[in-house]
N, C-alpha and C positions, 0 to 999 in steps of 0.2 A: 380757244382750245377745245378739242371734241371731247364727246364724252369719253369715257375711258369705259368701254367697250373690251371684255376680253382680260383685263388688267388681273392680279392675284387681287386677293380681298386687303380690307385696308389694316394693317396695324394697330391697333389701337392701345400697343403696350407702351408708353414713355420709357424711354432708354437713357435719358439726360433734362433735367430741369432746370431753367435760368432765364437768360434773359437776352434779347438782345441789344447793345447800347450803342447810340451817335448821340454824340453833344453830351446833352442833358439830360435824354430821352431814354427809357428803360420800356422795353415792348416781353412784360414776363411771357416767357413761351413753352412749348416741351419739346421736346425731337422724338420724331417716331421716322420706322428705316422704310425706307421708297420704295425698296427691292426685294426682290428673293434668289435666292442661289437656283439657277432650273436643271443645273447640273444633278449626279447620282452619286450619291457617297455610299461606297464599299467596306462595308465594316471587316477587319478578319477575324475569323473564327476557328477555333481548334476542330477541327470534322470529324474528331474522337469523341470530344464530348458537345458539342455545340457552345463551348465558352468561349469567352471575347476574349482576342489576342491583343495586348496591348504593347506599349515601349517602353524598353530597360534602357536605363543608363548602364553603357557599357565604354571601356576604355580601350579604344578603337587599336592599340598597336596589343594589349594583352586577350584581346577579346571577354574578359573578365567582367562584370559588373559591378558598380561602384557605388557606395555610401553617397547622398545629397551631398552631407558635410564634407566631403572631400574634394568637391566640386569649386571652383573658383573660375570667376569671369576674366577672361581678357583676350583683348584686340591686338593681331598680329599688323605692326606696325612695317616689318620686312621679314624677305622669307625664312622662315623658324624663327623669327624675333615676336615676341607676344611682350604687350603690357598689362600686369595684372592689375583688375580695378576691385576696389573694396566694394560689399553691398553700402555701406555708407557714403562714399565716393558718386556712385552711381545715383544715390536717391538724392545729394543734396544737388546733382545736375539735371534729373527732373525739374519740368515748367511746375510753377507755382497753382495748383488746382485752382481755377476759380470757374463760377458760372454764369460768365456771360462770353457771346459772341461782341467781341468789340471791331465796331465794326471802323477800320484806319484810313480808306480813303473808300471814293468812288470811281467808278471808271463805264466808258460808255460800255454797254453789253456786249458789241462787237469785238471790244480789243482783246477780249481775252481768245489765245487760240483753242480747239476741240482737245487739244493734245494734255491739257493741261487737267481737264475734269477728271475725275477720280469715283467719286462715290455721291450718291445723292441723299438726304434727309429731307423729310419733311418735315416742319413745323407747325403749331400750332397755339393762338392765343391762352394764357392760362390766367385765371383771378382777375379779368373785367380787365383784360388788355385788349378787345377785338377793336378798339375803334382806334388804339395807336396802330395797332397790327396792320390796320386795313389802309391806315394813312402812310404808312412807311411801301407798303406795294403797290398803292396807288400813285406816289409821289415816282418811285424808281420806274413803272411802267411811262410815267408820261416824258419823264427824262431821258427814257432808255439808257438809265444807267442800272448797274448794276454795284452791290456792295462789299467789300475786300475785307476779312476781316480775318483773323485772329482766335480758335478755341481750344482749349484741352479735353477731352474727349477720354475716360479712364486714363488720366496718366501721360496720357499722349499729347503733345502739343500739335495741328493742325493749322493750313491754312485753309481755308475756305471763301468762299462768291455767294452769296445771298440775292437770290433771284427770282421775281414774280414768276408766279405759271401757274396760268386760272387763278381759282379761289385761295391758293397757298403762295406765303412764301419758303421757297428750294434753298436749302443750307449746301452746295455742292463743294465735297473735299475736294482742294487742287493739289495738286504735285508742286512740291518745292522747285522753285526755279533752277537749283543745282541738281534737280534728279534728271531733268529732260537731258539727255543726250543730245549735241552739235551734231548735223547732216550735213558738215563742211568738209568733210571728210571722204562724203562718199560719193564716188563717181557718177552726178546726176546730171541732165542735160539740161542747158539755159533754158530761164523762162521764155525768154523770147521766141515767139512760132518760127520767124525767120532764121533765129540764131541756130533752131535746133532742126533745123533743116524741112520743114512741114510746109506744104505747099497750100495754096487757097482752095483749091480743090481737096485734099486731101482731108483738111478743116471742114469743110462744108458738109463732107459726109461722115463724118467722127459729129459735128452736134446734128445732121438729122438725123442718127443711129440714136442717140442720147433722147433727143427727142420723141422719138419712137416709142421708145420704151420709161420715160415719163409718168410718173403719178404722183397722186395725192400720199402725203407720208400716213400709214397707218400699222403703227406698231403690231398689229394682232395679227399682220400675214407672216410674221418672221417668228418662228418659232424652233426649239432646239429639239430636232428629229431625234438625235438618238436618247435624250431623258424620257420622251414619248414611247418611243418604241420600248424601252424597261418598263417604263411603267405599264405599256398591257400584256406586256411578259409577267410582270408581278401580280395582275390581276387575274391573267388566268393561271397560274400556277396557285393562287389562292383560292379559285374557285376547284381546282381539281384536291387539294387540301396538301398539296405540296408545299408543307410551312413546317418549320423547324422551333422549338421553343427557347430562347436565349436569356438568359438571368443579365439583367445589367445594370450596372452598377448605376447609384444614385448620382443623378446630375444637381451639381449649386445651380440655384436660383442666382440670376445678376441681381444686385444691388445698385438699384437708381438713386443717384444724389438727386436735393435737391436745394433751392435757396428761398429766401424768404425776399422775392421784390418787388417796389413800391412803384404804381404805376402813375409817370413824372412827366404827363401831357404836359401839365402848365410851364414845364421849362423850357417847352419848343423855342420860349420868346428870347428866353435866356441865352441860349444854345447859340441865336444867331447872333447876339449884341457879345459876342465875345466868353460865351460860355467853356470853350473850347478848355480855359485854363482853370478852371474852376473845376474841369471834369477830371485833369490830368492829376489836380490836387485832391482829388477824392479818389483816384485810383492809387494814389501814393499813401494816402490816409488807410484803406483799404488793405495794400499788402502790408505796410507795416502792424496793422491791427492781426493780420492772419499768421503773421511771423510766428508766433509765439507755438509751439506743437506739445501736446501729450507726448511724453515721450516714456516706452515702459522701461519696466526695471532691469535694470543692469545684469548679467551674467554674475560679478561677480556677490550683488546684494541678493541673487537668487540663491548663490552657493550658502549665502552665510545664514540666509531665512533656511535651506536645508537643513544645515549645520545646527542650528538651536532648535532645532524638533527635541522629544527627546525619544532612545532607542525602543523599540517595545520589548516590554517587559515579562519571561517568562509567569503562566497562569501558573495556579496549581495542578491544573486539569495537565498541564504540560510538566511539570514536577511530578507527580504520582505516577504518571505513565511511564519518566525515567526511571522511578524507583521499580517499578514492577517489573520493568524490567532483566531479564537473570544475565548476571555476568559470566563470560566464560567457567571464571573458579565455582560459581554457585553451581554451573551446570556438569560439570565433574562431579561435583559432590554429592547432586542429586544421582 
């Protein structure tokens, strides 16, 4: 792998903390993100006063805006048929958080197709795991396999492919098998050269054209012309002092989980002599140990903690001030 010439600089914020497991094996790691958007995000702004324009919840047939609390989720099953789902409904069909990529089979690098990758992560050993880290990318580099695995990601459950490249192992999001869309559908011409009517001659000069034009792959010729071209718009309207001042509102800080994992070289032995079940009993040991949730207090035990406040009680300071004050008949009279 070449150097990474060119690259954005490296991340070094942890986004997800855990582990990665096969067998018996726990390689503690953290993710940090591969990429950056090179795209331009447009904020709106009111050009009256220079304040950020943000979004109403409004009720799209009254135009009107609508209270959170009057908000409820549901999935249109056929047209103008919706099923309403509870927020309770919803969370207890959330995947069970946990942090580790469990990694379910292997498969050679090759099989998986381009269509299928998604998103990349990088990983990184954490707490005196470099030397399982470096045995688990060393082992899938000489196998040329790569690893199929299983994570939940804030809430979200993913699949993902764990794959050497250089010094790192690449956590790459794939697409569900049910997302890719069938091309069985669409009018395309056989593979076959012959079938699809291409002559030897015509082939010949389609790969020495391809040939031609030929190179070594190097990421840093391909770049996004028009974020470029904003961005020395933006520089020089900053130099001429073309800049507007915007008040914006405070951004949350993410909250990285993290776990506490024990690093389990000496089971590699294990793993192979039939570890396999012993793993599957400690991930069932595991959920049902996490079953158990905080759950807060009830709506109605908040009414009734309201409920036994007691009311506040007029001061004097607030008595005397009734008093002094003159009633219509006092003010006749004066």
């Amino acid at each position: 792998m070449k150097a990474q010439q060119g690259n954005a600089p490296t991340s070094t914020r942890t986004i997800w903390k855990g582990a990665i497991s096969f067998g018996l094996v726990h390689v503690p790691i953290g993710l940090y993100t591969a990429t950056r958007d090179s795209g331009i995000d447009f904020d709106w702004l009111d050009k009256r006063s220079m304040e950020p324009v943000g979004y109403k919840r409004i009720n799209k047939r009254t135009g009107k805006e609508i209270a959170s609390s009057d908000i409820v989720k549901g999935v249109e099953y056929e047209d103008g048929h919706y099923v309403i789902l509870s927020q309770e409904e919803i969370s207890a069909a959330f995947p069970k958080t946990t942090q580790t990529i469990e990694i379910e089979v292997f498969v050679d690098a090759d099989d998986i197709p381009l269509i299928y990758l998604e998103r990349p992560y990088y990983t990184a050993p954490l707490k005196r795991g470099e030397k399982v880290y470096a045995l688990l990318r060393e082992a899938l580099r000489k196998t040329n396999k790569v690893g199929v695995a299983k994570v939940v990601i804030q809430t979200k459950q993913h699949l993902a492919v764990l794959v050497p490249c250089g010094r790192a192992l690449v956590l790459n999001l794939l697409r569900w098998g049910g997302d890719i869309r069938s091309f069985e559908q669409l009018n395309l011409p056989p593979q076959s050269p012959k079938a699809a009517g291409i002559s030897s001659a015509e082939m010949d000069m389609a790969v020495a054209l391809i040939e031609d034009k030929a190179q070594a792959w190097n990421a840093d010729d391909f770049r996004n012309s028009f974020s470029e071209q904003i961005q020395k718009l933006i520089v020089a309207k900053v130099k001429s002092g073309e800049v507007e001042e915007v008040v914006q509102a405070p951004k949350d800080s993410p909250v990285s989980g993290g776990a506490e994992i024990l690093d389990l070289t000496a089971l590699l032995k294990r793993s192979l002599a039939g570890g396999a079940k012993t793993a599957e009993a400690k991930r069932a040991a595991r959920k049902t140990k996490a079953a158990p949730a905080k759950t807060k207090a009830s709506a109605p035990a908040k009414v009734a903690a309201a409920a036994a406040k007691p009311k506040a009680k007029s001061t004097p300071a607030t008595k005397s001030a009734s008093a002094r004050k003159p009633t219509p008949a006092k003010r006749r009279a004066a």
